[in-house]
N, C-alpha and C positions, 0 to 999 in steps of 0.2 A: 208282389204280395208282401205284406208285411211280417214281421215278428210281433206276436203278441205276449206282455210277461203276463198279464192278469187272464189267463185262458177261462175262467172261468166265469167271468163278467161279462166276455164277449162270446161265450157259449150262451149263456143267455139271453144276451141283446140279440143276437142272432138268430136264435128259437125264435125270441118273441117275431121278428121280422120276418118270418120262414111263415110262422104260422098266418098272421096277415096279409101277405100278400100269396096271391093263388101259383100256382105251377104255369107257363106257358099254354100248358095243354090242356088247361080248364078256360080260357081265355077266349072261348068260344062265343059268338053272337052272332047276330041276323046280318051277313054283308049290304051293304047300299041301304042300308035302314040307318037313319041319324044317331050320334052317340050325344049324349047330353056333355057339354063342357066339364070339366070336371072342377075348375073354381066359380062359374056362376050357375049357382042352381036355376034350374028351369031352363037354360038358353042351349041351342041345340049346334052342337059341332057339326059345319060343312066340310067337304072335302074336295081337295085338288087333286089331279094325277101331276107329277114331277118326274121330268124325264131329265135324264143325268146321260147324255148323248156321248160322253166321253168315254163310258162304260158300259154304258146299251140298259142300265137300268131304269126301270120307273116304277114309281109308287106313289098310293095316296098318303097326301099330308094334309093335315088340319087347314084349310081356307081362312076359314077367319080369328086365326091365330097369328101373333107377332112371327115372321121371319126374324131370326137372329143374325145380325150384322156379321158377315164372312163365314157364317156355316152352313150346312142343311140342316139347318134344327130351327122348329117352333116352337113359343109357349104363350098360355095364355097370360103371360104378366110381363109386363116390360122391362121387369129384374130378369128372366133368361133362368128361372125357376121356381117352379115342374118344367121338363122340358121335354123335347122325342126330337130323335133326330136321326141321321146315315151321316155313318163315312165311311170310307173302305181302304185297304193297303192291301199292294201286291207285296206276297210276302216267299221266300225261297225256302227248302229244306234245308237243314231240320225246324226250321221255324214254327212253331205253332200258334196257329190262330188263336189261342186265349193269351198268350204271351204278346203277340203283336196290336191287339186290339183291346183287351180289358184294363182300365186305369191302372197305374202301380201305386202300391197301399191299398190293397183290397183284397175282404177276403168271399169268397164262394159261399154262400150260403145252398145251393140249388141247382144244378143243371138238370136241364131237358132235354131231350135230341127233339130236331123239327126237320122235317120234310118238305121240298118244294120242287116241282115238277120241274124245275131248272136246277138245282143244289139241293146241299142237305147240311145242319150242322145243328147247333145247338144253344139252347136261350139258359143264359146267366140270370140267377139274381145275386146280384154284391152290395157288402157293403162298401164305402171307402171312406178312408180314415184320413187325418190329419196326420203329418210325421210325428210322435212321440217326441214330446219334449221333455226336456231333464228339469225337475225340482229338486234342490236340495240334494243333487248327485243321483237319485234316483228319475227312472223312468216313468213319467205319468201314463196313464192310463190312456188309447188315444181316443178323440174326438173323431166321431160318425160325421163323416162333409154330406155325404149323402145314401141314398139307397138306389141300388141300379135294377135294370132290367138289360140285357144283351140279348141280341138274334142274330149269332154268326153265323153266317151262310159261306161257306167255301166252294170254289172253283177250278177249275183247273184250265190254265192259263198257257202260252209259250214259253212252258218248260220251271212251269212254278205254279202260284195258286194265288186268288185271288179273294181277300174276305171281305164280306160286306157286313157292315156294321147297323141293326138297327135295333134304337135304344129309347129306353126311356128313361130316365133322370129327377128324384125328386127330393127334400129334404129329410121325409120320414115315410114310413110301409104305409101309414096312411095315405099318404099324397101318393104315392107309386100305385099302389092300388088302384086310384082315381082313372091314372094314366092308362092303364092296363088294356080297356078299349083302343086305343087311339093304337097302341103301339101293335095289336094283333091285325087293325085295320092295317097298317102299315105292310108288316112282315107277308100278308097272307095275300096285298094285293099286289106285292111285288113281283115284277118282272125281268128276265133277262132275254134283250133280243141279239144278242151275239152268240 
């Protein structure tokens, strides 16, 4: 997390981002019913099931959306932003899942708890910031990189815990809003078979 000096400008920015995009738990839709893409109007997102065999997870991901070069994450544009993605780290006590998994330089706008008949844990919205740079000996104000979405899922593992990360990624509450389908299809159709 960061230090913020201007608390009151990113009190704001942050309302406004809270209030545009919805809670995970309004995130609700018809499962197996097409989502529309969220940057080309009219065109309907397909979806794949993605088995991640090394951790027994699977979930659906956007079909005809870019796979990103060494990650599990798609988007609909060849920049690698809006994005939705997994990744996971086994992590030990005292460790905590939002510390092991939420970018550093961000701050919590929103937590959820979410429920899955296999874990249970909790959907992030963050924003994340640029490092503060120095003008003139003073600290500027920092730059919003992005707006997040998080759906940590924790497990309990040999002798420690395991989080699973799935997210969505976009430049403003606008665009993350957009994502908001894809990423509940994600979390809700995930599985663990271990």
């Amino acid at each position: 997390m960061i230090k913020v000096q201007n608390r009151g400008l990113v009190m704001a920015i942050s309302l406004a981002v809270v209030m545009a995009v919805s809670s995970c738990a309004a995130w609700t839709g018809e499962q197996g019913s097409p989502t529309p893409a969220s940057t080309q109007p009219g065109a309907t997102l397909n979806y794949e099931t993605i088995t991640i065999a090394e951790v027994g997870l699977s979930f659906d991901a956007p079909a005809n959306w870019e796979r990103l070069d060494g990650m599990l994450a798609w988007s609909p544009s060849d920049v690698g932003q809006p994005r939705v993605g997994m990744q996971w780290k086994d992590i030990q006590p005292p460790m905590e899942m939002e510390a092991a998994m939420l970018p550093q330089n961000s701050v919590t706008l929103e937590a959820e708890p979410v429920e899955l008949s296999w874990g249970q844990g909790r959907c992030y919205t963050i924003e994340v910031y640029a490092a503060a740079a120095q003008s003139g000996g003073k600290e500027t104000t920092p730059q919003i990189l992005a707006v997040e979405s998080h759906v940590l899922i924790a497990v309990t593992t040999n002798g420690g815990r395991r989080v699973f990360d799935l997210y969505a990624s976009a430049r403003n509450a606008e665009e993350l809003l957009s994502l908001q389908p894809v990423l509940e299809r994600m979390w809700t159709s995930a599985s663990l078979s271990h």
